[in-house]
C-alpha positions in Angstrom: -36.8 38.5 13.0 -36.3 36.5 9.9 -32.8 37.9 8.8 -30.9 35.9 11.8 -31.9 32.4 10.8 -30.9 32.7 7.2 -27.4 33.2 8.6 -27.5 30.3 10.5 -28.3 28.0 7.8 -25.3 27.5 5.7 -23.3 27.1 8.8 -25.2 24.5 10.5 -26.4 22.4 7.3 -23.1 22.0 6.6 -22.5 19.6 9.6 -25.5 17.3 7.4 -23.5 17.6 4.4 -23.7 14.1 2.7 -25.7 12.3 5.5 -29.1 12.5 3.5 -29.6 15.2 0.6 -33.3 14.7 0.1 -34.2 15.2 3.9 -31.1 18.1 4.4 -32.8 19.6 1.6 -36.3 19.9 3.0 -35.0 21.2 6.1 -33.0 23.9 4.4 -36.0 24.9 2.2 -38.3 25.1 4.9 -36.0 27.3 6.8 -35.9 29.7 3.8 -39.7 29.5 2.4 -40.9 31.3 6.3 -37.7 33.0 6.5 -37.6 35.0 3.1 -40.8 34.3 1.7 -43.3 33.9 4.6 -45.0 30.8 2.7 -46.0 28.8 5.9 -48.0 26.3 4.4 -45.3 24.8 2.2 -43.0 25.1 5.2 -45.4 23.3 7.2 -45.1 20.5 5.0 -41.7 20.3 4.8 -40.8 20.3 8.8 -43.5 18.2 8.7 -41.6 15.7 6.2 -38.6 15.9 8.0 -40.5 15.2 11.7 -41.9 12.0 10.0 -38.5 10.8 8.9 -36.9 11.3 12.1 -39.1 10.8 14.9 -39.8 7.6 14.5 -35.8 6.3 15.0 -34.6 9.5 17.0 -33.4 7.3 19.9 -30.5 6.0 17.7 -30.0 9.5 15.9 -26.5 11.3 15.6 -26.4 14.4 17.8 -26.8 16.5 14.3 -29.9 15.0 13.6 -31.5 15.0 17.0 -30.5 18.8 16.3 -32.5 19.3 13.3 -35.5 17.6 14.5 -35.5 19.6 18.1 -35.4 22.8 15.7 -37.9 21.3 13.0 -40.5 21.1 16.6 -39.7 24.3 17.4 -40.6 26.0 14.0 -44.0 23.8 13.5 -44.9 25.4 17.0 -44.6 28.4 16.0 -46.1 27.7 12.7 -48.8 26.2 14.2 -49.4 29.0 16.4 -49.8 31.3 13.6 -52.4 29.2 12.0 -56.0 28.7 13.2 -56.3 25.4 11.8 -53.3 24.2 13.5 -53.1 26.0 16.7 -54.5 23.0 18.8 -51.1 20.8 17.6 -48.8 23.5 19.0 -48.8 22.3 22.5 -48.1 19.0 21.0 -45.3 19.8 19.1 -43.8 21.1 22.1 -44.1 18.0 24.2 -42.6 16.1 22.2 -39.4 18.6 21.9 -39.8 18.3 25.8 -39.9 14.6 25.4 -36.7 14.3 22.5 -34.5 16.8 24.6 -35.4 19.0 27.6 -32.4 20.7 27.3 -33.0 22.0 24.2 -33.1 25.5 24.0 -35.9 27.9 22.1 -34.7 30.2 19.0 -35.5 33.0 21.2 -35.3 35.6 18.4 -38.1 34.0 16.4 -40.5 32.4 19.3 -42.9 34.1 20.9 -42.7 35.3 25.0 -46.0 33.2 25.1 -44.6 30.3 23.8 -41.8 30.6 25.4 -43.7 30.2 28.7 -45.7 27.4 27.6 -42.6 25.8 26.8 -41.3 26.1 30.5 -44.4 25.6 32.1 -44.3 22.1 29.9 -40.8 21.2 31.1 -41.8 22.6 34.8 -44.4 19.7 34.9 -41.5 17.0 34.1 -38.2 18.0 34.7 -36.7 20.0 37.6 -33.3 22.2 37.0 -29.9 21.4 37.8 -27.3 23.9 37.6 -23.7 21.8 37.5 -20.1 23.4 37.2 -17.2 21.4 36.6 -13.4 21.3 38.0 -11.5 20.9 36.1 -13.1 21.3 32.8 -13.3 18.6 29.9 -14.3 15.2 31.5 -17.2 13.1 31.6 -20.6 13.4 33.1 -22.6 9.9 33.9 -26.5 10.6 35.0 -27.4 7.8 36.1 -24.9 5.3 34.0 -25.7 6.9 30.9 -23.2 9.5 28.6 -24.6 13.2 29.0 -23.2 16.6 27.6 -21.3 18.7 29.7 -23.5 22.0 30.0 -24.0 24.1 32.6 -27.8 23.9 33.1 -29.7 20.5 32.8 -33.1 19.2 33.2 -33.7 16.0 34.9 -37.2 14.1 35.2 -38.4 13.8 39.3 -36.8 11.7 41.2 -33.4 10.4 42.2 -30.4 10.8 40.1 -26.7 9.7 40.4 -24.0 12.2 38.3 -20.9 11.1 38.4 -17.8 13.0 37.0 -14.4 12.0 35.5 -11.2 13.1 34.2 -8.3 11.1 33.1 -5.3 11.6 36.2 -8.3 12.7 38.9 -10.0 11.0 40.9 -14.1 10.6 40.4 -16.7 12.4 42.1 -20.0 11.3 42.7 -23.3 13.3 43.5 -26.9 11.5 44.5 -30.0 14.6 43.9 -33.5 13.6 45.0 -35.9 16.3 42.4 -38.9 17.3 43.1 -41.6 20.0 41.4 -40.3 23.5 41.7 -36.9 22.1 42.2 -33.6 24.3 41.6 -30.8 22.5 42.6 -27.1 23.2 42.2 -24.3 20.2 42.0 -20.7 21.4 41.6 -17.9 18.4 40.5 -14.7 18.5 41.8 -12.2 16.7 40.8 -8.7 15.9 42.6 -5.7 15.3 40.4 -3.7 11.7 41.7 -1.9 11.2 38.3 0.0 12.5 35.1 -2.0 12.1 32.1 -0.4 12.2 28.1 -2.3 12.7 25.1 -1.5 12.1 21.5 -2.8 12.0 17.8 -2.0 10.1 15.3 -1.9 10.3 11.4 -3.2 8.0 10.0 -5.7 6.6 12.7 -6.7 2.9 13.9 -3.0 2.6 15.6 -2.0 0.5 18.2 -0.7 2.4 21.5 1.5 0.3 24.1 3.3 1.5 27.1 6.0 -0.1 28.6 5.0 -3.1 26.2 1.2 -3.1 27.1 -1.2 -2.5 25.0 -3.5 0.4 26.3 -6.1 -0.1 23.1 -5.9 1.7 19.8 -5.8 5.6 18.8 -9.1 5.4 16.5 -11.7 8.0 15.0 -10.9 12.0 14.1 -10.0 14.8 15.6 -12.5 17.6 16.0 -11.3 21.7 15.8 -9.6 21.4 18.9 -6.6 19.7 17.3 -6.5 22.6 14.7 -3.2 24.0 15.6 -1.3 20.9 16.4 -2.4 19.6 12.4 -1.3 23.0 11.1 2.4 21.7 12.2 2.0 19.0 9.7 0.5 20.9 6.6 -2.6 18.4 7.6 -6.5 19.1 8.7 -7.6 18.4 12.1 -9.8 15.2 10.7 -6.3 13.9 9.1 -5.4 13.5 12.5 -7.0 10.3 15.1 -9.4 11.5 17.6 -7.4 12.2 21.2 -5.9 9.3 22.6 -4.8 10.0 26.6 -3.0 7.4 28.5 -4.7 8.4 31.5 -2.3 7.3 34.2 1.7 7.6 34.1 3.4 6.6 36.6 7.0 8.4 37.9 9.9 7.8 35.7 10.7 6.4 32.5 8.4 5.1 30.0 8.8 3.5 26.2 5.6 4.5 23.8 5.2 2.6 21.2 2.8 2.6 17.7 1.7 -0.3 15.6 -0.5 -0.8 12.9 -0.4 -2.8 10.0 1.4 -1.2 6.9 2.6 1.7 9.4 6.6 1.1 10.5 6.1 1.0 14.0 7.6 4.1 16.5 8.8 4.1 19.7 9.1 7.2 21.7 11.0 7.5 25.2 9.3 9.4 27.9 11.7 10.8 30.3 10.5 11.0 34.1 9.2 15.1 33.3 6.4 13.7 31.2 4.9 12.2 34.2 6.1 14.5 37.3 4.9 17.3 38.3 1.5 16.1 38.2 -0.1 17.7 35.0 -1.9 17.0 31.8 0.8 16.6 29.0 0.5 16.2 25.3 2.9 15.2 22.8 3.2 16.3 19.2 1.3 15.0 16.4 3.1 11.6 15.5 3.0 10.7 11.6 3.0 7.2 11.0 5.4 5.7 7.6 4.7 3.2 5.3 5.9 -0.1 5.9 6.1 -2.6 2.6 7.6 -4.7 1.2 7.0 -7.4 -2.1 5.8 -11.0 -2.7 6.5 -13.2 -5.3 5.0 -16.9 -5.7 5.1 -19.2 -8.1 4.2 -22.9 -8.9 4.9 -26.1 -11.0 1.1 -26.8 -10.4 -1.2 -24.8 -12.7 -4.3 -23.3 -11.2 -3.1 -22.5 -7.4 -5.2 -19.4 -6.2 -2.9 -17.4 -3.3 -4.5 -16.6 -0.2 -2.8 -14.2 2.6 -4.4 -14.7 5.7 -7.7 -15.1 4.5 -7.7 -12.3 1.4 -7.5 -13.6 -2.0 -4.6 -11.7 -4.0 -5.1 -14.3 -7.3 -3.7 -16.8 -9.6 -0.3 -17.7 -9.3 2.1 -16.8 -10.5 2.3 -13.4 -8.2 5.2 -11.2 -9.3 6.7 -8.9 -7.1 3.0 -7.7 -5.9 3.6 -4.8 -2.7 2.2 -6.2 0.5 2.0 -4.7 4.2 5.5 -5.7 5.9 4.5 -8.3 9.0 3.0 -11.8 8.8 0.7 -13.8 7.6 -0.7 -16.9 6.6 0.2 -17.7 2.9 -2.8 -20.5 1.6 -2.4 -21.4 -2.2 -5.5 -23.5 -3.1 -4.8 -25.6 -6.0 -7.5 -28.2 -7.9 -6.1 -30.6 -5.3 -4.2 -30.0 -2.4 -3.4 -27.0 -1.1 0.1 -25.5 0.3 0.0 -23.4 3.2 3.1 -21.4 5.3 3.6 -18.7 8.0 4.9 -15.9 6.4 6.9 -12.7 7.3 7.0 -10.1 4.2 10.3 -7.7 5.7 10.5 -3.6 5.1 11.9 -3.2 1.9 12.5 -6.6 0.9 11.1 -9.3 -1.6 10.0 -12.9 -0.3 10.2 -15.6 -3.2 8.7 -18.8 -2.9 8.2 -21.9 -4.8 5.2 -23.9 -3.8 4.1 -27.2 -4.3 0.3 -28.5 -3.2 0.4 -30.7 -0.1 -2.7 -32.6 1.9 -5.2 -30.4 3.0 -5.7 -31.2 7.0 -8.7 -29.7 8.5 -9.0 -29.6 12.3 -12.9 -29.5 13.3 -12.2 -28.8 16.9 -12.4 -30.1 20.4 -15.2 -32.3 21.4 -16.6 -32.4 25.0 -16.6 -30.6 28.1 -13.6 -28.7 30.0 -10.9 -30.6 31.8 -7.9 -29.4 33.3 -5.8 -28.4 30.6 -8.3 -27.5 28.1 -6.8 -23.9 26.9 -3.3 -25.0 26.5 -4.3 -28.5 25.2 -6.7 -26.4 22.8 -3.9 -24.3 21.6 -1.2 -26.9 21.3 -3.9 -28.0 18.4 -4.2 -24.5 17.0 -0.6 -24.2 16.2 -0.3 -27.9 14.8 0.2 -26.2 11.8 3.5 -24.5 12.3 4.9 -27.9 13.0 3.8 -29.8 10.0 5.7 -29.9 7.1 3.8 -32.0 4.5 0.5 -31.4 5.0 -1.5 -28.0 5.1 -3.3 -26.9 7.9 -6.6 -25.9 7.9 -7.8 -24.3 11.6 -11.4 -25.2 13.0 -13.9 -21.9 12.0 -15.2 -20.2 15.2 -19.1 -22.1 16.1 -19.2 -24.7 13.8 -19.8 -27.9 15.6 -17.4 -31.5 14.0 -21.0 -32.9 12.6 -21.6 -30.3 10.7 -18.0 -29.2 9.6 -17.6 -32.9 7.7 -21.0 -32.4 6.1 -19.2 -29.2 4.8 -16.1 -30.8 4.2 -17.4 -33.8 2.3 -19.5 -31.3 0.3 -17.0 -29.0 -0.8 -13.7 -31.1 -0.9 -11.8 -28.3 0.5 -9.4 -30.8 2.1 -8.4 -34.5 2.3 -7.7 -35.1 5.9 -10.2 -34.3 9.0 -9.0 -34.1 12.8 -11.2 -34.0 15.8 -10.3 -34.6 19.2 -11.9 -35.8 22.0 -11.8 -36.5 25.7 -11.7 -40.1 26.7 -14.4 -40.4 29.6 -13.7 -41.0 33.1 -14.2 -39.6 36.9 -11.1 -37.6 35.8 -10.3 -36.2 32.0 -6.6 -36.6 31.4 -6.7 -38.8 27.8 -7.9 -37.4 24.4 -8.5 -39.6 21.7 -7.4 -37.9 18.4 -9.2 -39.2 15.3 -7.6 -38.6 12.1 -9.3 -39.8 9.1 -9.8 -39.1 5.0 -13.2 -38.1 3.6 -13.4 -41.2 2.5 -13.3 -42.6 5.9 -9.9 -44.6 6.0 -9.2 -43.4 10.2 -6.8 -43.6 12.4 -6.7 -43.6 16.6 -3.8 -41.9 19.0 -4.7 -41.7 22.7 -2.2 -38.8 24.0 -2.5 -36.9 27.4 -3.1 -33.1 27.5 -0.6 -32.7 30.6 2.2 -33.8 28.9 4.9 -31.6 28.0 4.5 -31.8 24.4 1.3 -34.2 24.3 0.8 -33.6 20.1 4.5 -34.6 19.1 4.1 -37.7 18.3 1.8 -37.0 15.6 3.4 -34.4 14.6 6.2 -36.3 14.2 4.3 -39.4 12.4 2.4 -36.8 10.1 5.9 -35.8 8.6 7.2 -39.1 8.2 6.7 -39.7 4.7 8.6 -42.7 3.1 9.7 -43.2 -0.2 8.3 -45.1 -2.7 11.4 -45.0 -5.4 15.3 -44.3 -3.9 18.3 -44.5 -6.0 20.3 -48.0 -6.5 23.0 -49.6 -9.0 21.4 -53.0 -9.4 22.3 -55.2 -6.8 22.1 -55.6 -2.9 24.2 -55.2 0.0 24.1 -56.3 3.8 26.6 -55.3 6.5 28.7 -58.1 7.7 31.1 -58.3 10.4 34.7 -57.8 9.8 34.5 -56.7 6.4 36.0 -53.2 5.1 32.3 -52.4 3.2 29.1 -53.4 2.1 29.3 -56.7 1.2 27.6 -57.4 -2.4 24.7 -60.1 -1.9 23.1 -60.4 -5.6 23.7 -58.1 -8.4 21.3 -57.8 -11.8 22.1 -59.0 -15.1 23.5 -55.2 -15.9 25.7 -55.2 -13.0 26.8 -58.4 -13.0 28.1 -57.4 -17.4 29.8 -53.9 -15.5 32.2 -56.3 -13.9 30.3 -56.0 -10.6 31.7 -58.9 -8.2 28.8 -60.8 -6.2 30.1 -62.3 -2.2 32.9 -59.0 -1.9 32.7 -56.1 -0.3 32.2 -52.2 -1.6 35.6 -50.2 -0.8 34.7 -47.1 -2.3 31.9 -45.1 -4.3 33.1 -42.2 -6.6 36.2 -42.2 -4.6 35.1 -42.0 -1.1 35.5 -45.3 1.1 31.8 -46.4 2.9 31.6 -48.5 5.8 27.9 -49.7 5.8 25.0 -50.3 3.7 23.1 -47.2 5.3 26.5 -44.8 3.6 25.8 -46.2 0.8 22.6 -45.6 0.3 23.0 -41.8 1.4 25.6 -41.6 -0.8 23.5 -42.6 -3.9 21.2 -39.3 -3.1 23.4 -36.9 -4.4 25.5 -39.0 -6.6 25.8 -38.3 -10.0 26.3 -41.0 -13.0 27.7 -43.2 -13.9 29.0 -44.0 -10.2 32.1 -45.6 -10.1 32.5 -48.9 -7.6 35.6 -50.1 -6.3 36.3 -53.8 -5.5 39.2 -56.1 -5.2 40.3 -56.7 -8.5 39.2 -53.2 -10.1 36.4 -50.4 -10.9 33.1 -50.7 -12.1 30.8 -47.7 -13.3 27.2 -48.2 -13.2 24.4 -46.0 -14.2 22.3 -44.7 -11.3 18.1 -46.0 -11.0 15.7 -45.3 -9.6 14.5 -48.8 -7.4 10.7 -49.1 -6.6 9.9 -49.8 -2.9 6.4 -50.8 -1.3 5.4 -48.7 1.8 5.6 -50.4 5.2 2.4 -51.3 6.9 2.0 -51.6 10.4 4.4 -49.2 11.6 3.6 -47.1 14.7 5.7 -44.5 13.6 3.4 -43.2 10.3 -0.1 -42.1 9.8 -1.8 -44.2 7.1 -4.3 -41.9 6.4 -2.0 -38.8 5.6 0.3 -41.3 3.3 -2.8 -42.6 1.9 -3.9 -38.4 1.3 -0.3 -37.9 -0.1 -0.4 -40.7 -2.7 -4.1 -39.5 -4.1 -2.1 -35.7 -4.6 1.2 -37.6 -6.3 -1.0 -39.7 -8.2 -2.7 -36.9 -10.2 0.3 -35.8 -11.8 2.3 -38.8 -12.1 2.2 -41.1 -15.5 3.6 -44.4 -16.3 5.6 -46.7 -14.0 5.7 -43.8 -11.4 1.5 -43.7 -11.3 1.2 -47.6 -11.6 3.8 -47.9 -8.2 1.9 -45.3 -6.2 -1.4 -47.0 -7.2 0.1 -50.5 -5.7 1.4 -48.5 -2.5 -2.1 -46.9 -2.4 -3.7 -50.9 -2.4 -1.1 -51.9 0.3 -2.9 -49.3 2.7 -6.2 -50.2 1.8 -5.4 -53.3 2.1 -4.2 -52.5 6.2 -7.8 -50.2 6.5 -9.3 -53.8 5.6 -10.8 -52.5 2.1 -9.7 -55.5 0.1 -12.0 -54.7 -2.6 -11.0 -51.3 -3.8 -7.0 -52.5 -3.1 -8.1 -55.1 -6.1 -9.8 -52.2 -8.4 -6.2 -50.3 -8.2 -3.9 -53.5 -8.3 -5.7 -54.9 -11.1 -5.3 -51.7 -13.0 -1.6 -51.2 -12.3 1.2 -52.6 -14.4 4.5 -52.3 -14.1 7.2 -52.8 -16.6 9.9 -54.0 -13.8 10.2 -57.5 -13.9 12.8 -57.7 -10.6 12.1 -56.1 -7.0 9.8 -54.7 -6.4 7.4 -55.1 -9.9 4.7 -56.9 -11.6 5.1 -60.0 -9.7 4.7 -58.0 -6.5 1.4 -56.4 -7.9 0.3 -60.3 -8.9 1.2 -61.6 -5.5 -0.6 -58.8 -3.2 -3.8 -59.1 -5.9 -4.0 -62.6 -4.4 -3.6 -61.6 -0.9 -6.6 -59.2 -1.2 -8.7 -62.5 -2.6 -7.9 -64.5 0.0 -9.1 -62.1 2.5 -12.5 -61.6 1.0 -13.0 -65.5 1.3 -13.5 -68.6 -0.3 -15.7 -67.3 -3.1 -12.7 -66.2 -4.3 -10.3 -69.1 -4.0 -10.1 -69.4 -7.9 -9.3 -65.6 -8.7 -6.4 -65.7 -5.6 -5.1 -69.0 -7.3 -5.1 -66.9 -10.8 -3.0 -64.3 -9.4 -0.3 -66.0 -7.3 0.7 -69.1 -10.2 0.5 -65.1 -12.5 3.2 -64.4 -9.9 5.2 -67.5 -10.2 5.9 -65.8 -13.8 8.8 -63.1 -11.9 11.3 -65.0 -10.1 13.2 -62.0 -9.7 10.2 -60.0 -7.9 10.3 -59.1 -4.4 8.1 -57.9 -1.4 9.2 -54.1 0.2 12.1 -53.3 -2.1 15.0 -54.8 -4.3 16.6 -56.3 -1.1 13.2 -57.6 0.6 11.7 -61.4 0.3 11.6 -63.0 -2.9 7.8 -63.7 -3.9 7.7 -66.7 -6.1 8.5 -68.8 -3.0 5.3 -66.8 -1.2 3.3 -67.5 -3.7 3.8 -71.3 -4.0 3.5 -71.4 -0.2 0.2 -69.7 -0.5 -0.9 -72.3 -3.8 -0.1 -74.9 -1.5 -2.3 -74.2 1.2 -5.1 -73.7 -1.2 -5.2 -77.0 -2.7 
């Protein structure tokens, strides 16, 4: 009587193996201190251990566990009724087996006929017996909505119960039993094939399964013994393979499977019209996913950029060659300031290089308000803003975070320069959205656009791109187009040109050999020029060398975003020294200057100098200091005086670039009207 469950324990324990030690432990040992030794007081305790870690949770147990605590119950019964002490808790012990699984069967080899009957009589006062067969075999049983094992004999409390049986390709069958004290009742599920069914493995697991191009959900988990013989094919173990996947209805004729999953090269399988007629249940062979990889290398100008791919960390740039999954991604470099961000695609095989540069962060905090008719495609034309911008890096709104409280982050953590929220423009009927984008710093900009539209977020996508210059190429003088004339005609000419042999009131006939009809050639021409660039007049060739002309941006203009240029100028400022940081600082004033904050244009004017002293230079920074005193009033009158007679000192400056207005005259307009 003790000899059979010492065999048992090895084979079952080993189903515990690495769940909990401690607790598979105490179970083993009590098995084998009344089994070999007969010491039923220190076996006691230990079932009794294991009872008290278990019962306490053993509605959310694994099936191996509700296992070990039925059998624990059944051994302190029988324990207990061995002992005279502890006789009165064997009834107890039973009822709560009763109570954990009624189904649970008694080690008939080591319990007692008397407590065998108890144990019935118990379950008789409960439970009522259903005998259930099952055609065909291998489906699932519902009682009463709920997941129950397939067995042959069942015990259900009194009263009514639905069962309800299915099988992939069959139709469902459905049985309603009213149980009663003394009951015996019988309840035989038949099923009636309509469809084909295919089942597959897959090694590894967590794959992707579409048919026909839709996605019927994901081969996931292991396979148990059953799928022995198909891993043998493979040299693999069943658990090397996914748990069954069945594609439980295939329709007549052909069918394209395919398998996904990232890292995996994905398979496609044709399935000829035999797979699905005649009606039968049909599995395929063990399919064995390959790697997919390929490498990434990025690198930077910018020190301290920290590469992101879709949301993972992979380091400090530089990367070199590092192996990542073939597919895409979203490639985020974070540097000190700015950020660069792109859509990647990382092919089989293949090596993607990339030089980045930081751009504007742009964080979207979402969509405001109610819904409207439109919402989800307006919602996602402002998901995938991103893909369309190319100077600034999107970041996407994070899932529950309301606008309020994604600035307060924001502004906390500097993780971007740029915020955009959107919201809908009340009415009886929503069809505006106001877009607000604005800098941390609260510089903001409106654009009313209509979610109905077509393409209702190109315009701003098109005026956050638009980035003008703030330096283009020139030779020292100035052109306009005029009628009738074979070229640019030469309007004024510096002191340098004018010593080259440059000729001021004639046209341009050609530049480095190639003949230009208007200003706008010219100009295009000078971007991929190299010096000296040769000129050709009437009356001979000059060469000139190529510089580089300052230019002021344009304010006003409905076709940029002031707050991105005013974001873009902060990034190029950090790394840019001398006459280059002093002209971004003065293009920086201009657009304070149009967001109405006069007094922090005059902290950067009055700290830029520039060592031009024609076009666009230190006379233009004088004049536009005076400008910003004159708007913050006449407290102020002297300090705006200061600055324009300062100007007065570069006749040769100029507003917007070489060829715009001369200031001198603008600033003894604007002494005038002060006295």
């Amino acid at each position: 009587m003790r000899f059979r469950p010492l065999l048992f324990i090895p084979i079952f324990c080993a189903t515990l193996w690495g769940q909990d030690p401690a607790l598979k432990d105490a179970f083993v040992q009590a098995k084998a201190l009344w089994a070999t030794q007969g010491d039923r007081e220190n076996a006691t305790a230990r079932f009794d251990s294991v009872v008290a870690a278990l019962a306490s949770k053993a509605a959310g147990l694994e099936p191996e566990w509700v296992q070990v605590l039925c059998e624990s119950y059944n051994w302190l019964a029988i324990l207990d009724d061995r002992s005279a002490q502890n006789k009165a808790r064997t009834q107890v012990r039973l009822q709560a087996l009763i109570d954990l699984n009624p189904d649970f069967e008694l080690d008939r080899a080591v319990t007692s006929q008397r407590l065998l009957a108890l144990y019935d009589r118990l379950k008789g006062e409960k439970y009522a017996l259903v005998k259930l067969s099952y055609t065909p075999e291998g489906g699932r049983l519902l009682v009463d909505g709920k997941s129950s094992a397939l067995l042959a004999r069942q015990y259900l409390p009194f009263g009514t119960h639905k069962l309800t049986y299915s099988r992939a390709g069959h139709t469902s069958s459905e049985i309603v039993l009213d149980l009663g004290l003394h009951d015996v009742k019988s309840a035989d599920l038949k099923l009636t094939r309509t469809a084909s069914t295919v089942t597959l493995y897959t090694q590894p697991s967590d794959v992707e399964v579409l048919l026909d191009g839709q996605s019927m959900g994901f081969a996931t988990g292991r396979a148990g013994p059953e799928a022995a013989f198909l891993a043998i094919k493979l040299g693999l173990r069943p658990e090397d393979l996914s748990a069954p996947f069945v594609i439980p209805q295939l329709a007549p004729g052909k069918h394209r499977l395919e398998l996904r999953a990232p890292c995996l090269r994905t398979k496609a399988l044709e399935l000829g019209p035999e797979w699905a007629t005649p009606l039968a249940d049909r599995t395929i062979e063990p399919i064995r996913m390959d790697p997919s990889r390929g490498t990434l290398s990025v690198s930077s100008a910018w020190p301290g950029g920290e590469a992101f791919l879709s949301g993972q960390s992979r380091g400090t740039l530089p990367l070199a060659s590092v192996p990542v999954c073939s597919g895409s991604y979203d490639l985020l470099v974070r540097f000190p300031l700015g950020a660069f961000f792109r859509r990647i695609t990382v092919e089989e095989g293949k090596t993607l290089n990339l030089e980045v540069r930081p751009k504007p962060r742009i964080a979207f905090l979402g969509l405001e308000g109610g819904d409207f008719t439109g919402r989800a495609r307006f919602v996602s034309h402002l998901e995938s803003l991103g893909d369309r911008l190319q100077q600034l890096a999107f970041l996407p709104a994070r899932a529950g975070e309301s606008a309020a409280n994604a600035l307060v982050r924001l502004k906390t953590s500097r993780e971007a320069e740029l915020v955009l929220i959107a919201r809908p423009v009340p009415d009886k009927v929503i069809h505006q959205v106001e877009l607000t984008l604005a800098t941390l710093d609260g510089e903001e900009e409106r654009l009313v656009v209509k979610p109905l539209e077509e393409d209702p977020l190109g315009s701003l996508a098109a005026r956050l791109n638009a980035v003008p210059l703030v330096q283009r190429p020139g030779l020292g003088f100035s052109v306009l187009d005029l009628a009738g004339e074979p070229g640019p005609w030469v309007l004024a000419a510096s002191e340098t040109a004018l010593k080259a042999g440059l000729q001021v009131g004639r046209p341009i006939l050609k530049v480095q050999g190639k003949t230009l009809a208007t200003a706008q050639e010219l100009q295009e021409a000078l971007e991929s020029v190299k010096e000296p660039v040769s000129i050709l007049q009437e009356g001979g060739t000059t060469a000139l060398p190529l510089q580089w002309e300052a230019l002021e941006i344009p304010l006003g203009s409905k076709d940029l975003c002031y707050p991105a240029l005013l974001a873009q100028l902060r990034l190029q400022y950090a790394g840019a020294k001398g006459d280059q940081a002093n002209l971004i600082k003065l293009n920086m004033a201009l657009i304070l200057m149009q967001f109405r904050k006069f007094d922090k244009a005059i902290e950067l004017l009055r700290d830029a100098r520039l060592t031009a002293v024609q076009g666009v230079s230190q006379g233009t920074i004088d004049y536009q200091t005076g400008m910003c005193f004159l708007q913050l009033g006449s407290t102020y009158q002297s300090e705006a005086m200061q600055a324009f007679r300062q100007a007065l000192k570069y006749p040769q400056a100029t507003l917007l670039g070489p060829d715009g207005p001369q200031v001198a005259p603008l600033a003894r307009q604007a002494l005038e009207d002060l006295k």
